[in-house]
C-alpha positions in Angstrom: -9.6 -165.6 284.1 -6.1 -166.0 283.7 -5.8 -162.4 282.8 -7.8 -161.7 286.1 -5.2 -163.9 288.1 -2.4 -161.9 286.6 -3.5 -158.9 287.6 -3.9 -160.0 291.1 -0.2 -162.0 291.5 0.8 -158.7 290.5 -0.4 -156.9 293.3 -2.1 -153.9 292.1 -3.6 -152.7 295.4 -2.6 -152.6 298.6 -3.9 -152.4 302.1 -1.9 -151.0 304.9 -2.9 -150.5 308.3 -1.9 -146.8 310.3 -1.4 -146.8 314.5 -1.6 -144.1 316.1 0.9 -144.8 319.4 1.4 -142.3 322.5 5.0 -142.6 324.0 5.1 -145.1 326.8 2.3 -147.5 325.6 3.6 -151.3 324.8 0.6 -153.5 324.2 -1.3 -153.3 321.0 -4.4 -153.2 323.7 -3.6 -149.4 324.9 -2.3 -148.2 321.0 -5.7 -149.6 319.8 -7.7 -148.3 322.5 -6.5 -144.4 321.3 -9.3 -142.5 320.1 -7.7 -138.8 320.4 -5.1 -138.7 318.3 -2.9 -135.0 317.7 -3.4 -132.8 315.1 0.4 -133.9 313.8 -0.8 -137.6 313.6 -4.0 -135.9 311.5 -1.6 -133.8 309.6 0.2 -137.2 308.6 -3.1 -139.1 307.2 -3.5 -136.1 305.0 0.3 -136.6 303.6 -0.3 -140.0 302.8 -3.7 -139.4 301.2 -7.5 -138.1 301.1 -10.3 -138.5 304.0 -13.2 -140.4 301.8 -16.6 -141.5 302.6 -17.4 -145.7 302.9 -20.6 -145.5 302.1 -21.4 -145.7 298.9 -17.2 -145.9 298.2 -16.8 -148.1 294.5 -13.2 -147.8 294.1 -10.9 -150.5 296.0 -11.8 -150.6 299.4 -9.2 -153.4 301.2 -11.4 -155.0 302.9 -13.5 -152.2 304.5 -17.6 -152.2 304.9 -19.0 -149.6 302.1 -22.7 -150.3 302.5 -23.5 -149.6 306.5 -20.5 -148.0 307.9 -19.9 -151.5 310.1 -15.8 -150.3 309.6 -16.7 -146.4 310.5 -17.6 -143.6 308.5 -14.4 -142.6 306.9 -10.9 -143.7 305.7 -7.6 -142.7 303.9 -7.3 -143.4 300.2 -4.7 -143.0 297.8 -3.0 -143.9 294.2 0.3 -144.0 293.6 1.7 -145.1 290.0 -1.3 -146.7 289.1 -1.5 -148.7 292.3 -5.1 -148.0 294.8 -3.9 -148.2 297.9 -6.5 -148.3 301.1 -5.2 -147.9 304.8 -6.8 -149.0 307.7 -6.4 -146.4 310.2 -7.1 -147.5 314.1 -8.9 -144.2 315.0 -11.2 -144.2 312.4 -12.2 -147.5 313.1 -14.9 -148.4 315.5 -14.1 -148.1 319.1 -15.7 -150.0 321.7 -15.5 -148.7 325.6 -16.5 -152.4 326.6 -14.1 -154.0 324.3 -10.1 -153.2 325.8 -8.9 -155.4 322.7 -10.5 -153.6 320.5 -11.8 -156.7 318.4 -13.1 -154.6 315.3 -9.8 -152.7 315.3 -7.2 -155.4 315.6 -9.2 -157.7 313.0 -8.6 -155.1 310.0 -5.0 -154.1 311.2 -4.0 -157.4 312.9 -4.1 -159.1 308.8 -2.5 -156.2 307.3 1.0 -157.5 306.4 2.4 -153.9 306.8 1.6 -151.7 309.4 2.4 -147.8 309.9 2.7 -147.0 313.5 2.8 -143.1 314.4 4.5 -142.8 316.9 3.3 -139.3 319.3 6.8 -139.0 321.4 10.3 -138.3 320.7 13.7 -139.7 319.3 14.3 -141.7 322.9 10.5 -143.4 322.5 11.2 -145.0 318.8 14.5 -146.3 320.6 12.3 -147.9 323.0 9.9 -149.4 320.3 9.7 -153.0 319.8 7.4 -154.7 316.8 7.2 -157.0 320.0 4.3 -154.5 321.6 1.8 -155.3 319.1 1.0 -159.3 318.6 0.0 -160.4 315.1 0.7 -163.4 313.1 0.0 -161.9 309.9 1.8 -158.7 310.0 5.9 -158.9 308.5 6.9 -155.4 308.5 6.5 -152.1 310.4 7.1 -148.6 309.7 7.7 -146.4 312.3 7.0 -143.1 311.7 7.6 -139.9 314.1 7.3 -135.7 313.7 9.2 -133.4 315.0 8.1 -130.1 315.3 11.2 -128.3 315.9 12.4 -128.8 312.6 8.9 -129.6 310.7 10.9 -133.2 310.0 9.6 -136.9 309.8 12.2 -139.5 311.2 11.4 -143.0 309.7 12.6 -146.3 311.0 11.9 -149.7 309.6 11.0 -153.2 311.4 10.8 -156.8 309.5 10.2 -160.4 310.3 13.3 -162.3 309.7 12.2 -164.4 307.0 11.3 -160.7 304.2 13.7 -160.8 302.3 15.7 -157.6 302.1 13.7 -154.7 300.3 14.8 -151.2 299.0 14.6 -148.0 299.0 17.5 -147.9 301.4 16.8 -145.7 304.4 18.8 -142.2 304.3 21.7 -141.6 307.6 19.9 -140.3 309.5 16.5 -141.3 308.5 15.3 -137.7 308.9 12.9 -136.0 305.6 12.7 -132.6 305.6 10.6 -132.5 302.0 7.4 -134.0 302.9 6.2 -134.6 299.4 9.8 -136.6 299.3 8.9 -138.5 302.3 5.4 -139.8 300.9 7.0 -141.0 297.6 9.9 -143.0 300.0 7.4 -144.7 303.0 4.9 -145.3 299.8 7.4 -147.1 297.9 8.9 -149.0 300.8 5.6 -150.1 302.1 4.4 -151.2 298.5 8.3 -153.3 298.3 8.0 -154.6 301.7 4.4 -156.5 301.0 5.7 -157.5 298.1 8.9 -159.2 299.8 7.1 -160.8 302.0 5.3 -163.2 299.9 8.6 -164.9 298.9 9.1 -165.8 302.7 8.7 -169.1 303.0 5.1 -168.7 304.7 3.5 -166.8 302.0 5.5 -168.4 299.1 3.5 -172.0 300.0 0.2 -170.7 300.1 0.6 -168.7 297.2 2.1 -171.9 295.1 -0.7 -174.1 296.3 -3.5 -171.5 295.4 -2.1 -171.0 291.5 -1.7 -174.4 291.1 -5.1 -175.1 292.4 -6.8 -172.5 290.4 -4.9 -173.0 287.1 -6.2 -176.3 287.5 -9.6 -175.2 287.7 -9.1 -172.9 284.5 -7.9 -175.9 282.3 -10.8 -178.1 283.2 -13.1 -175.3 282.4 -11.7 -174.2 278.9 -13.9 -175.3 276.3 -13.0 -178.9 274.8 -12.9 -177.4 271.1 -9.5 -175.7 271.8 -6.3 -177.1 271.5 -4.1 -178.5 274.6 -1.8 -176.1 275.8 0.7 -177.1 278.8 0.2 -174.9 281.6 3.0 -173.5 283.3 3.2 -172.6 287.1 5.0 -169.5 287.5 5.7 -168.1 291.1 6.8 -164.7 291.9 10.3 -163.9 291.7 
């Protein structure tokens, strides 16, 4: 058990949601409502990782249905240095025409505590972007993410709530990739770093303390009365 709790303060997989955004939209309402997204947004998913079928899916799955396609039919999967990563991508979850909030949508990407947004415009649009456009409690960093077809490049920009600590890799000046492979490595690696620097904010850092120590408690009153008395330590992250 403790073994099993290690493993998970460690944070061996991650979930991180993907928005597709058209320039001019500034509510999470119309960037969850898009259900056509370009072919450079679909180029993108394949960058970051493989199309794989839920049903039946028995590797990590962050969160998604795997049994009766309740969370859609597909989703992008990946591993990088040992770590299963799942993202929730809004298009390929289900869409409702009655629903303008897109309930199913936002209650996958709304808890994800990073978020991709693809943004389908130019340079002047990601100036306009503000992390304000799309409400969530839970979510502490964004990535903004844009292509440019007349130089095949990906210009990244990075958002965070005030309380993440700061996180690394440092952005390049300008944030512009040329080497796509490059590119992956960098957003995958600041995406993994910025989940992980928001559980020392102040929000995440409580819960987390109060969980341990209530299930460290639990594993001492279980261990069998034979064994000696060891004094349990409560270690936080960082």
């Amino acid at each position: 058990d403790l073994l099993l709790l290690e493993e998970q303060e460690g944070s061996v997989n991650f979930k991180f949601g993907i928005l597709y955004m058209k320039a001019g939209q500034t509510s999470d309402d119309e960037v969850l409502s898009n259900d056509s997204p370009c072919r450079e947004f679909d180029t993108f998913l394949g960058l970051l990782g493989e199309r794989v079928r839920l049903r039946n899916w028995d590797k990590f799955r962050g969160g998604l249905d795997v049994k009766g396609d309740m969370t859609g039919r597909h989703s992008v999967y990946t591993i990088y240095e040992g770590h299963e990563i799942m993202f929730h991508v809004s298009t390929m979850l289900p869409f409702s025409k009655d629903n303008k909030q897109q309930v199913e949508r936002k209650r996958h990407i709304g808890n994800d505590i990073v978020n991709i947004v693809f943004l389908d415009g130019s340079v002047d649009d990601m100036a306009n972007f503000s992390p304000s456009f799309l409400k969530s409690q839970f979510t502490h960093v964004f990535a903004l993410v844009s292509y440019s077809s007349e130089d095949d490049s990906y210009r990244l920009h990075v958002y965070s709530e005030e309380t993440v600590p700061l996180f690394g890799p440092s952005l390049p000046c300008p944030p512009v990739f040329y080497n796509r492979e490059e590119f992956r490595e960098f957003l995958l690696v600041k995406l993994i770093n910025g989940e992980k620097a928001t559980f020392n904010t102040p929000t995440f850092s409580q819960k987390r303390e109060r969980t341990l120590d209530m299930l460290i408690k639990d594993f001492s009153q279980k261990a069998p009365q034979g064994l000696p008395h060891l004094p349990l330590l409560l270690c936080t992250p960082g």
